[in-house]
N, C-alpha and C positions, 0 to 999 in steps of 0.2 A: 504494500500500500504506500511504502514511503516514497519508491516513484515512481507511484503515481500520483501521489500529494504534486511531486516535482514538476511532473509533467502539465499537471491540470494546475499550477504557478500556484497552488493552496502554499506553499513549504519554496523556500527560494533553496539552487542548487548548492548541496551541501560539501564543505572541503571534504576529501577521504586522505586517509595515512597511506602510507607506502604501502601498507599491507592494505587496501584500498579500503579499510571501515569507515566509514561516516563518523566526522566530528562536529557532532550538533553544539549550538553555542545555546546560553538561558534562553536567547530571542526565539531562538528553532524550538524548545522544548515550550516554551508557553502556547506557540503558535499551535505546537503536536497536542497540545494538550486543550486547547481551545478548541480543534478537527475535532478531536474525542468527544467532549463534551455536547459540544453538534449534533455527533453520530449519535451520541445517546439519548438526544431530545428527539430522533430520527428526522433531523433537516438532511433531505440529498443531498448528492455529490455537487450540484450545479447549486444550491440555495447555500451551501456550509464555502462556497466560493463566492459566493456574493458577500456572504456575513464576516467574511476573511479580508474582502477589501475593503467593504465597511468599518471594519473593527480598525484598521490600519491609516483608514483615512480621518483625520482627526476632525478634517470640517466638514463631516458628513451630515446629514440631517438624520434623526432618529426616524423622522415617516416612513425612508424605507427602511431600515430595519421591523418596524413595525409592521410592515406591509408584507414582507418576505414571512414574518411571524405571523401574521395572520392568515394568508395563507395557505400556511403551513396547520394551521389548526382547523382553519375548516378544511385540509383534506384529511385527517385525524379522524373530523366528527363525524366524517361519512363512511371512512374504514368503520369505525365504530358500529356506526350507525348498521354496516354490511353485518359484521360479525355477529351483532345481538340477532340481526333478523335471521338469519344462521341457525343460531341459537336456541331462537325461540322454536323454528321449524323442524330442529334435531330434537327438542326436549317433546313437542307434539304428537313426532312419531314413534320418542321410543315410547310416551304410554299408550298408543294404538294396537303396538307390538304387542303379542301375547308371549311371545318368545317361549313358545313349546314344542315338540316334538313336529309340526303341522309344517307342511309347506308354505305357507301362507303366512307372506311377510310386507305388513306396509310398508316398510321402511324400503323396501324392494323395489317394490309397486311405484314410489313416490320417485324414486331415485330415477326410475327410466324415464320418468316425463322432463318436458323442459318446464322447469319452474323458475326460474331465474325470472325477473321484472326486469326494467330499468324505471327508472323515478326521475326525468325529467330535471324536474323542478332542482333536487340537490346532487342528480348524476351522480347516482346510488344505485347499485343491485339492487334490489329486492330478494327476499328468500320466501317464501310461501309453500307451504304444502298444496300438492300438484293435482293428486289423486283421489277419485273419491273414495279410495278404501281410505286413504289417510283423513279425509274428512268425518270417517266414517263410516261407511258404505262396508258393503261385503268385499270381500277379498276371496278371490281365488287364485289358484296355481297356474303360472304361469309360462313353467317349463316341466 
């Protein structure tokens, strides 16, 4: 990753020793350590390079930083938003599930249809239960 820090100009090119290992200086180590921190708030590689010139340029205006952080959180709310309805549509079918000895499996059933949504509006999956045995409906064998 360090060059690729290099390469994507996050990390400026670093001296190496004769035995060619990299001699980072404090300035290199705060800078690795401010990427990290990025990475951990899960800003991309292209937003944690915006907030790297930002951070560097001392007469920046804080809007865009706020603006690259904003965002960044509304794509957050709509991962989010994707995994509960996931969630919600996994928790549905396992109590549909009888999970006994029987052929006869919603969670099967629901899996082969296309249920996936899109939402417009926040350009969000949708997850919904597909099928009407997942609704409720009879279930039968399908193979």
């Amino acid at each position: 990753m360090l060059r690729h820090y290099e390469t994507l100009g996050l990390l400026a090119a670093v001296p190496r020793t004769d035995s060619n290992y990299r001699q980072y200086s404090q300035a290199d180590v705060h800078t690795l350590r401010f990427i990290r921190r990025a990475r951990d708030m899960g800003f991309s590689l292209e937003a944690i390079t915006e907030l790297v010139s930002l951070w560097h340029n001392r007469r920046r205006s804080s809007e865009s930083v706020k603006r690259i952080t904003q965002k960044h959180m509304d794509e957050l709310a709509q991962r989010i938003e994707a995994l509960q309805s996931m969630q919600r549509t996994l928790g549905h079918l396992l109590r549909l599930c009888p999970g006994d000895e029987r052929p006869d499996c919603p969670i099967l059933d629901d899996l082969e249809q296309p249920a996936c949504t899109f939402d417009a509006k926040s350009g969000t999956k949708l997850y919904k239960a597909a099928t009407s045995a997942a609704r409720g409906g009879n279930t039968r064998a399908r193979h």
